[in-house]
PDB file as gemmi writes it, atoms N, CA and C in Angstrom:
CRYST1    1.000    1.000    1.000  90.00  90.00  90.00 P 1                      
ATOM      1  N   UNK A   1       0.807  -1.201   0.000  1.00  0.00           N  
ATOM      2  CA  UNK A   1       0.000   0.000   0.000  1.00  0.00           C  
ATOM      3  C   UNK A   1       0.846   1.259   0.000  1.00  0.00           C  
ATOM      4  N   UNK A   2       1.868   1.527   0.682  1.00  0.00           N  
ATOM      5  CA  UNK A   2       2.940   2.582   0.879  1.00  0.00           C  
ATOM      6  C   UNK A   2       4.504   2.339   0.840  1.00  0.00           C  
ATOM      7  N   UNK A   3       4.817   2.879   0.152  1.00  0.00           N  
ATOM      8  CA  UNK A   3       6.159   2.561  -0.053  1.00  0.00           C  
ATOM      9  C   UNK A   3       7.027   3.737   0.773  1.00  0.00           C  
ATOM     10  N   UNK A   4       8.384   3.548   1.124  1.00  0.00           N  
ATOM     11  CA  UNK A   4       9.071   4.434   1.632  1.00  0.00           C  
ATOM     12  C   UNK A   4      10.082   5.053   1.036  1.00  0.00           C  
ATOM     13  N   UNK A   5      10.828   6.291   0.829  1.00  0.00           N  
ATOM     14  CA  UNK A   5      11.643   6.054   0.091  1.00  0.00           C  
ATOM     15  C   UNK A   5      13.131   7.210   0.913  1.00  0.00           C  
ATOM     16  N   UNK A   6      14.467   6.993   0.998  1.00  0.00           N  
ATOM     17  CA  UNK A   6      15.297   7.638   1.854  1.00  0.00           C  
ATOM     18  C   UNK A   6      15.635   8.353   0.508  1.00  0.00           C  
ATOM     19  N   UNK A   7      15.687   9.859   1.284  1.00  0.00           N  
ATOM     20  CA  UNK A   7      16.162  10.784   0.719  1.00  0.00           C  
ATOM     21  C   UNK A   7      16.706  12.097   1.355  1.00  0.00           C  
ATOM     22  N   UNK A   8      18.226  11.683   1.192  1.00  0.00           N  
ATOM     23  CA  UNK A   8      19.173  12.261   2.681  1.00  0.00           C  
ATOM     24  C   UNK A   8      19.069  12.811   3.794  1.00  0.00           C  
ATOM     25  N   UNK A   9      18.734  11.591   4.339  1.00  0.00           N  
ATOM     26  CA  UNK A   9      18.279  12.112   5.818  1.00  0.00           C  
ATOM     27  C   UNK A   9      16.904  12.091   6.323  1.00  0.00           C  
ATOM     28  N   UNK A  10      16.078  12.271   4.969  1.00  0.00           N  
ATOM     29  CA  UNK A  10      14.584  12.328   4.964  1.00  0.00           C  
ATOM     30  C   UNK A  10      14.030  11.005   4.999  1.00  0.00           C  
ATOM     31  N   UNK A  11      12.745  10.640   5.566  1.00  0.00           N  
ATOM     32  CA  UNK A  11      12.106   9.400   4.491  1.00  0.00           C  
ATOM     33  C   UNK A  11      10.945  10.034   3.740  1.00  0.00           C  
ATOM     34  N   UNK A  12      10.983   9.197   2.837  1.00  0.00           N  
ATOM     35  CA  UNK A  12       9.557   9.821   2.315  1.00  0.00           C  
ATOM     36  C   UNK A  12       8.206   9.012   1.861  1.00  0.00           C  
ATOM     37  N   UNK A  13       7.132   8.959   1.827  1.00  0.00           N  
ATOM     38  CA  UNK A  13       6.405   8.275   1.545  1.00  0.00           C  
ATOM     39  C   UNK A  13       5.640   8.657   0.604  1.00  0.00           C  
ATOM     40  N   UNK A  14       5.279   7.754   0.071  1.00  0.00           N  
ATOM     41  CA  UNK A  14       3.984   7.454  -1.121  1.00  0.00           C  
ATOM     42  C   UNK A  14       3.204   6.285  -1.436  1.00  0.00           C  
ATOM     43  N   UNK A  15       2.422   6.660  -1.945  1.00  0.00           N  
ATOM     44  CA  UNK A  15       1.095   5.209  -2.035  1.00  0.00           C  
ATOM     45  C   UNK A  15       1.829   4.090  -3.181  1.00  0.00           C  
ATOM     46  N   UNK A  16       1.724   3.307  -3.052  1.00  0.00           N  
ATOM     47  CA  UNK A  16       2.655   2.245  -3.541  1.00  0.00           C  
ATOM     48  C   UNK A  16       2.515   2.435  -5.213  1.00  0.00           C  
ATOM     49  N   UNK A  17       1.504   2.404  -5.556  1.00  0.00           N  
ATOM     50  CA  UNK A  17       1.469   2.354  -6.444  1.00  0.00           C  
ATOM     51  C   UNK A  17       0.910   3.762  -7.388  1.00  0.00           C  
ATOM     52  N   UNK A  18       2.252   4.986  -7.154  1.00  0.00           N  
ATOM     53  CA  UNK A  18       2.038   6.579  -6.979  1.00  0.00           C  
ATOM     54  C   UNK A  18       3.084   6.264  -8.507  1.00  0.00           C  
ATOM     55  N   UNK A  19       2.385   7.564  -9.401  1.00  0.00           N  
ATOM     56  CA  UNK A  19       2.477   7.769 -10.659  1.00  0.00           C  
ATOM     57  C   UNK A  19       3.783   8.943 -11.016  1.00  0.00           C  
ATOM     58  N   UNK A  20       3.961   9.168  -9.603  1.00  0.00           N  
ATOM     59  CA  UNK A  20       5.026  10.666  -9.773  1.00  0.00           C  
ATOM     60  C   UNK A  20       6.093   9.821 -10.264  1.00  0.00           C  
ATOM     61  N   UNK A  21       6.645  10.386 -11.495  1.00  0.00           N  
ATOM     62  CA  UNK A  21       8.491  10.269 -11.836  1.00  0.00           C  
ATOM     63  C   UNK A  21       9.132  10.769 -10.642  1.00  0.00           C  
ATOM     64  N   UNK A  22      10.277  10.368 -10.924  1.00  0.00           N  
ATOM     65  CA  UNK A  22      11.668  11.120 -10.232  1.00  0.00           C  
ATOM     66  C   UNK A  22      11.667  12.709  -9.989  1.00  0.00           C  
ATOM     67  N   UNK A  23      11.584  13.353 -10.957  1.00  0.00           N  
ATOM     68  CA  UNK A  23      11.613  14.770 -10.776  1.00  0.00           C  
ATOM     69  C   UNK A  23       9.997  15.068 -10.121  1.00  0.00           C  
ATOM     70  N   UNK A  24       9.200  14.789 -10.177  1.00  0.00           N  
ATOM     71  CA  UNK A  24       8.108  14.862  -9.463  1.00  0.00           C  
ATOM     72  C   UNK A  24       8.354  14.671  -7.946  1.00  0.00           C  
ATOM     73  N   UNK A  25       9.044  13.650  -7.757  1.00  0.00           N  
ATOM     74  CA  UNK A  25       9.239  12.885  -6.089  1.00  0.00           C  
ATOM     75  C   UNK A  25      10.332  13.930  -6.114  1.00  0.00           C  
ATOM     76  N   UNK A  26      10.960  14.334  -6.521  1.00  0.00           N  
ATOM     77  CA  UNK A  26      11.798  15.702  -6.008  1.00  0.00           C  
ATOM     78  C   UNK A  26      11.159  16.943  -5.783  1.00  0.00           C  
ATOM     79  N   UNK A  27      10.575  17.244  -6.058  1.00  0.00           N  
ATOM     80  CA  UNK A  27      10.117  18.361  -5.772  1.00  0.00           C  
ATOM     81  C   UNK A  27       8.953  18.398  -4.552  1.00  0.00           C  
ATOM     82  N   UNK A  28       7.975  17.277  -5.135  1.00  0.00           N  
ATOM     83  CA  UNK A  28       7.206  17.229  -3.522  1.00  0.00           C  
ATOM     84  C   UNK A  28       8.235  16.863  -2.319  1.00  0.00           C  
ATOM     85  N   UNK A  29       9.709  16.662  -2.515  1.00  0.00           N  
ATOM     86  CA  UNK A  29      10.208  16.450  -1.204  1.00  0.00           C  
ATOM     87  C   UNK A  29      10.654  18.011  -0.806  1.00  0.00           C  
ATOM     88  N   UNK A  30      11.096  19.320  -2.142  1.00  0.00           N  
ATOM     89  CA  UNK A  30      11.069  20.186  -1.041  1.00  0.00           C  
ATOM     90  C   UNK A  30       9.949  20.700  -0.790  1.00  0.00           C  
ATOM     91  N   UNK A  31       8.737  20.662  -1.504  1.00  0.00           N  
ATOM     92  CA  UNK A  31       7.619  21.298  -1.045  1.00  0.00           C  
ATOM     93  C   UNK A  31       7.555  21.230   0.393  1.00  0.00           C  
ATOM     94  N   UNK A  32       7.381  19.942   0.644  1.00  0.00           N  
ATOM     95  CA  UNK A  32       7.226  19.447   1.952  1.00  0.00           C  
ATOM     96  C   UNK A  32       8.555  20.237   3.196  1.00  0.00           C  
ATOM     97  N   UNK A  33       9.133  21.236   2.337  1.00  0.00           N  
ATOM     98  CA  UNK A  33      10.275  21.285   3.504  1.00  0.00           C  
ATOM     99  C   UNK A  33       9.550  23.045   3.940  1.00  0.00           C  
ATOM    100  N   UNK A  34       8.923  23.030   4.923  1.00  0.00           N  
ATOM    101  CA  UNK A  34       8.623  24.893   4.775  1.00  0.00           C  
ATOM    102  C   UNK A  34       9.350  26.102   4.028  1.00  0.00           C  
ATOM    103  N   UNK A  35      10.684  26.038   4.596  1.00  0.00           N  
ATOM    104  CA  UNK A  35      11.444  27.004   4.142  1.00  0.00           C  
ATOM    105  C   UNK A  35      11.413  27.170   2.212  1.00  0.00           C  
ATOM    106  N   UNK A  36      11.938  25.893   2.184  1.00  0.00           N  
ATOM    107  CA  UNK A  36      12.092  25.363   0.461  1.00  0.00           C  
ATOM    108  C   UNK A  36      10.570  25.622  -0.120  1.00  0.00           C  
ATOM    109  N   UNK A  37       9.653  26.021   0.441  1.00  0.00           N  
ATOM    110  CA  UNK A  37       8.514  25.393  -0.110  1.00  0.00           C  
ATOM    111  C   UNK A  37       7.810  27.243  -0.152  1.00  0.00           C  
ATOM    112  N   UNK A  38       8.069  27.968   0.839  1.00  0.00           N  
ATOM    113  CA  UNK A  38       8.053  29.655   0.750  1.00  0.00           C  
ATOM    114  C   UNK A  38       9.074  30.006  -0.648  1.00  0.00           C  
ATOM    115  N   UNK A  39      10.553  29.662  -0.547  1.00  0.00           N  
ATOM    116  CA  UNK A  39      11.138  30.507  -1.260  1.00  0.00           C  
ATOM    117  C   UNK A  39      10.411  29.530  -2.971  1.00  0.00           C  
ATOM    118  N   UNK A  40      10.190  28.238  -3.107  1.00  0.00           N  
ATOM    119  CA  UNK A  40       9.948  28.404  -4.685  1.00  0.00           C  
ATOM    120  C   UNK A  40       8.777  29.036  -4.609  1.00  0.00           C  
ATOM    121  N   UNK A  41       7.240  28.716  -3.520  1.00  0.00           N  
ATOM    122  CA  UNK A  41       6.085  29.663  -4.096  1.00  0.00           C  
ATOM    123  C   UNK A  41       6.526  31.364  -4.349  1.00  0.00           C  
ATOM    124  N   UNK A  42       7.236  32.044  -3.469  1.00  0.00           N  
ATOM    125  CA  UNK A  42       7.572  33.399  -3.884  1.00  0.00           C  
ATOM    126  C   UNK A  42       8.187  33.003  -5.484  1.00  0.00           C  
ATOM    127  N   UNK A  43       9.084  32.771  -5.472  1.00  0.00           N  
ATOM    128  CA  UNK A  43       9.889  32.720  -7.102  1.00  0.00           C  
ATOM    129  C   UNK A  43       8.804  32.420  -8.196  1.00  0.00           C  
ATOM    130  N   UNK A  44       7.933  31.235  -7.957  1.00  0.00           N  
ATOM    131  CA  UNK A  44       6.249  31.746  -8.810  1.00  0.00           C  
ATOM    132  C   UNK A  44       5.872  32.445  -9.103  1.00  0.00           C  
ATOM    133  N   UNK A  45       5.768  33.418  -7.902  1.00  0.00           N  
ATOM    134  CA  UNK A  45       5.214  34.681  -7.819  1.00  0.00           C  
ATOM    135  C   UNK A  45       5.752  35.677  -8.775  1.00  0.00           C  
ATOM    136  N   UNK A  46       7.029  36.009  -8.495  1.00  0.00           N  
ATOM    137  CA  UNK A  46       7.818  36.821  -9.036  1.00  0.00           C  
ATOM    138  C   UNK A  46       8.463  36.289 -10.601  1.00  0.00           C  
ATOM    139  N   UNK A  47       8.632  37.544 -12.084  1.00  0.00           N  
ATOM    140  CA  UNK A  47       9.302  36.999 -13.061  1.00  0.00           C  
ATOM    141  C   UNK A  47      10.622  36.940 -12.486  1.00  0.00           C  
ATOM    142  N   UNK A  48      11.121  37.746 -11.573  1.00  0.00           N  
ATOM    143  CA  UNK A  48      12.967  36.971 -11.461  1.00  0.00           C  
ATOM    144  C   UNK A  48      12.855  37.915  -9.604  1.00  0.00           C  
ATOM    145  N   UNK A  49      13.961  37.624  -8.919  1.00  0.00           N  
ATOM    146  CA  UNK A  49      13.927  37.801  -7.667  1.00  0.00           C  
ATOM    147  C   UNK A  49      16.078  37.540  -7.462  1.00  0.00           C  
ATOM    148  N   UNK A  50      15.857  38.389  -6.210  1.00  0.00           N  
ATOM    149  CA  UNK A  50      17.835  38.049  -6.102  1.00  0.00           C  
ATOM    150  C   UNK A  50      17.541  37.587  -4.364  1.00  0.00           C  
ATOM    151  N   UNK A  51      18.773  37.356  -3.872  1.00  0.00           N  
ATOM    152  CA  UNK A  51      18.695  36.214  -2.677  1.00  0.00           C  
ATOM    153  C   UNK A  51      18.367  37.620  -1.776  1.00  0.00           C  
ATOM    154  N   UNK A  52      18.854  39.327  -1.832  1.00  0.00           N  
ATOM    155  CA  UNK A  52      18.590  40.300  -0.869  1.00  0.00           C  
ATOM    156  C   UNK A  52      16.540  40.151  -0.928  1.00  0.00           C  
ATOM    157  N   UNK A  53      15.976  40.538  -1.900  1.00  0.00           N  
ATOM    158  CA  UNK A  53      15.013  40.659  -1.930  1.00  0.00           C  
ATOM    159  C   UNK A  53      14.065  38.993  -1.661  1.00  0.00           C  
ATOM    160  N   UNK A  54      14.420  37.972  -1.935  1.00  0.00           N  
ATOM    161  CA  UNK A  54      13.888  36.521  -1.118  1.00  0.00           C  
ATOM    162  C   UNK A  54      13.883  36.750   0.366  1.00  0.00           C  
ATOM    163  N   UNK A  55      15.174  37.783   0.732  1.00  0.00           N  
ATOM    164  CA  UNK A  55      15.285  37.625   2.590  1.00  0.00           C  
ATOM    165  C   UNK A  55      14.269  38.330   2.891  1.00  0.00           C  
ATOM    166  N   UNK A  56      14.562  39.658   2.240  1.00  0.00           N  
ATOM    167  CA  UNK A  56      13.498  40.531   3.053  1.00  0.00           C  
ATOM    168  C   UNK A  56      12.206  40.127   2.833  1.00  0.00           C  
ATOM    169  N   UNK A  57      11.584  39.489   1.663  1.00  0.00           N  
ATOM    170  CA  UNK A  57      10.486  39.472   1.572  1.00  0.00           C  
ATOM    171  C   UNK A  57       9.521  38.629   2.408  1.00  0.00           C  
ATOM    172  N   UNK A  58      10.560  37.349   2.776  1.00  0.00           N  
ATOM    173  CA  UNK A  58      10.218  36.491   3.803  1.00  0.00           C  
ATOM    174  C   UNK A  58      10.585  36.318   4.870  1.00  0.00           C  
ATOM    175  N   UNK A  59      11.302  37.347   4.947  1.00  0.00           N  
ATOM    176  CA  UNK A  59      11.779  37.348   6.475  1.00  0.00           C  
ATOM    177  C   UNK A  59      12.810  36.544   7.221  1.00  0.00           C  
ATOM    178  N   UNK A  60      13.710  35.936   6.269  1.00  0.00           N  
ATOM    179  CA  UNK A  60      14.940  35.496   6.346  1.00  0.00           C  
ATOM    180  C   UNK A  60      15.986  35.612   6.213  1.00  0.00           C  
ATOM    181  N   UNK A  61      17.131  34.967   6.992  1.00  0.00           N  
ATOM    182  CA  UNK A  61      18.784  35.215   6.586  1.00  0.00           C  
ATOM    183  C   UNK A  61      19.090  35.031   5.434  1.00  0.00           C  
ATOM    184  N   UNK A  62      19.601  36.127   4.740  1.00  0.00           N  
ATOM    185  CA  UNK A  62      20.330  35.868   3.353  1.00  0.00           C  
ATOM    186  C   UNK A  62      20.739  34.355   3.330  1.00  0.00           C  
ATOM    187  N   UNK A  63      22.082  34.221   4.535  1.00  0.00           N  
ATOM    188  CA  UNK A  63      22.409  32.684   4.692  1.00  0.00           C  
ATOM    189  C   UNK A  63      21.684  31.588   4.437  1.00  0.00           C  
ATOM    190  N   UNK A  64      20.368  31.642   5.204  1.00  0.00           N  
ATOM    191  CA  UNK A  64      19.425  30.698   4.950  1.00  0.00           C  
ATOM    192  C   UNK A  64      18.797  30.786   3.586  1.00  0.00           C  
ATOM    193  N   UNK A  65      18.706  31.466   2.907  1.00  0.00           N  
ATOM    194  CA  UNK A  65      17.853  31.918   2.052  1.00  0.00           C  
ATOM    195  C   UNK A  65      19.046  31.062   0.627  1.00  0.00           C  
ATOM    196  N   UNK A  66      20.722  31.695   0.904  1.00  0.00           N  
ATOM    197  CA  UNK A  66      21.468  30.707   0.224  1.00  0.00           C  
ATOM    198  C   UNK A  66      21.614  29.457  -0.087  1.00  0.00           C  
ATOM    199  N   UNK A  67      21.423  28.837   1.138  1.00  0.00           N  
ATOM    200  CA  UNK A  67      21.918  27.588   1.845  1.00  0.00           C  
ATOM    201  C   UNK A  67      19.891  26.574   0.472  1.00  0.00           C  
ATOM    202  N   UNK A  68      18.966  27.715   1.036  1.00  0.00           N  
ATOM    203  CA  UNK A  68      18.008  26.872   0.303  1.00  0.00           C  
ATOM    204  C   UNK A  68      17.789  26.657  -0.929  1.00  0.00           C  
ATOM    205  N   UNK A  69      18.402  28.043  -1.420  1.00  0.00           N  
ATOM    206  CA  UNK A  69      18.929  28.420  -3.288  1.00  0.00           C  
ATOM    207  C   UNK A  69      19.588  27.655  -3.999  1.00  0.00           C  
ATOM    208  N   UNK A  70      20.628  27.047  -3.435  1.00  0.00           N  
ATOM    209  CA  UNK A  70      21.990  26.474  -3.445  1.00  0.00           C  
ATOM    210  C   UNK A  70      21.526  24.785  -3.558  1.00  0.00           C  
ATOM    211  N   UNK A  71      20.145  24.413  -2.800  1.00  0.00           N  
ATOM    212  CA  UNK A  71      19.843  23.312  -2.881  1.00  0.00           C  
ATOM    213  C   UNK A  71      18.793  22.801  -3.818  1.00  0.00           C  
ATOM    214  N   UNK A  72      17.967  24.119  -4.371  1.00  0.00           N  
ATOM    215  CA  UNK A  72      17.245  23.719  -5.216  1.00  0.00           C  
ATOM    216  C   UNK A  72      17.846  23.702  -6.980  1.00  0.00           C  
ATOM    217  N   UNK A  73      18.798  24.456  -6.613  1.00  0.00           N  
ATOM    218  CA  UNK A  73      19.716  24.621  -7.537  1.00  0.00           C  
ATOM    219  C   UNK A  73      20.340  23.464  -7.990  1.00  0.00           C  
ATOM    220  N   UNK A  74      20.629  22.853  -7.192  1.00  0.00           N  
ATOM    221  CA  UNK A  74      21.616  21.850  -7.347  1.00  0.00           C  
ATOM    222  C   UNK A  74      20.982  20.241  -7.395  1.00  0.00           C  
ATOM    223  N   UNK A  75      19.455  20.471  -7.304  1.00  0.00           N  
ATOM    224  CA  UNK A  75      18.318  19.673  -7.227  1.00  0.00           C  
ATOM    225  C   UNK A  75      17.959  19.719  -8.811  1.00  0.00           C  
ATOM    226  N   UNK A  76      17.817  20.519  -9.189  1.00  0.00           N  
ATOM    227  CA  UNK A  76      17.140  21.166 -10.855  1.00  0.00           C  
ATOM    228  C   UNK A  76      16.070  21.470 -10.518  1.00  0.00           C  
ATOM    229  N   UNK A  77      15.372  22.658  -9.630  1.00  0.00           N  
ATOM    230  CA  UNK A  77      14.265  22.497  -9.187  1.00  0.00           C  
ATOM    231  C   UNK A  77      14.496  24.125 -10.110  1.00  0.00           C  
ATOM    232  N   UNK A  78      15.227  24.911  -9.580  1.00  0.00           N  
ATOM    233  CA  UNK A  78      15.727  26.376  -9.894  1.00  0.00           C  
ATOM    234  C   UNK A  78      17.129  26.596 -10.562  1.00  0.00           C  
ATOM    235  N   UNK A  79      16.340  27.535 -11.637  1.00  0.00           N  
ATOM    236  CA  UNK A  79      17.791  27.690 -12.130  1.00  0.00           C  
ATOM    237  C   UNK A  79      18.316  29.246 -11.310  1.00  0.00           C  
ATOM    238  N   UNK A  80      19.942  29.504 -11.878  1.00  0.00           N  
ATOM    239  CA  UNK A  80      20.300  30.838 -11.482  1.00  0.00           C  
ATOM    240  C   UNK A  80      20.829  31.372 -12.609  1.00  0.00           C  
ATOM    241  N   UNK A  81      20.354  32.669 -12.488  1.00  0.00           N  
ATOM    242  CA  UNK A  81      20.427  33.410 -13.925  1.00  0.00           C  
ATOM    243  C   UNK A  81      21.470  34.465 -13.504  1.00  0.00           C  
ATOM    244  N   UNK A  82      22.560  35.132 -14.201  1.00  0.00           N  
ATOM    245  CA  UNK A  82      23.129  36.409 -13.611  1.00  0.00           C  
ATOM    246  C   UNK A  82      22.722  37.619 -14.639  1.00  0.00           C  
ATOM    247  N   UNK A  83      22.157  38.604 -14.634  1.00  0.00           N  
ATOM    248  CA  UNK A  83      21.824  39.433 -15.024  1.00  0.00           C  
ATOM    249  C   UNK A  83      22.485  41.028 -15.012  1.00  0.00           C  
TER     250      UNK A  83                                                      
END                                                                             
């Protein structure tokens, strides 16, 4: 009925017989993470955004705000553009 699945550090679950690909099961894993899951709905929001204006807008450490950039980035969830 449910399968489990480790994903560093995380587990994750789904109904056994769940239709999401890979990049699908990636992304509902950061949805599921609050932080990760504010900064992509803002980036929705917005046509482009920089890590000063993600902090202030949500009320976070640049640091943190990196540290979550840096992971979706490196996920293929977000790209980074330099402008």
């Amino acid at each position: 009925m449910i399968k489990s699945e480790n994903d560093g550090g995380y587990v994750r679950y789904f109904p056994k017989d769940c239709q999401l690909d890979e990049n699908e099961k990636k992304i509902m894993s950061f949805l599921r993470r609050k932080t990760s899951r504010h900064i992509i709905l803002y980036l929705l929001s917005k046509e482009s955004a920089n890590n000063k204006d993600i902090a202030k807008d949500l009320n976070l450490s640049p640091s943190t705000v990196s540290w979550h950039l840096n992971n979706l980035i490196n996920a293929g969830i977000v790209e980074k553009e330099k402008i």
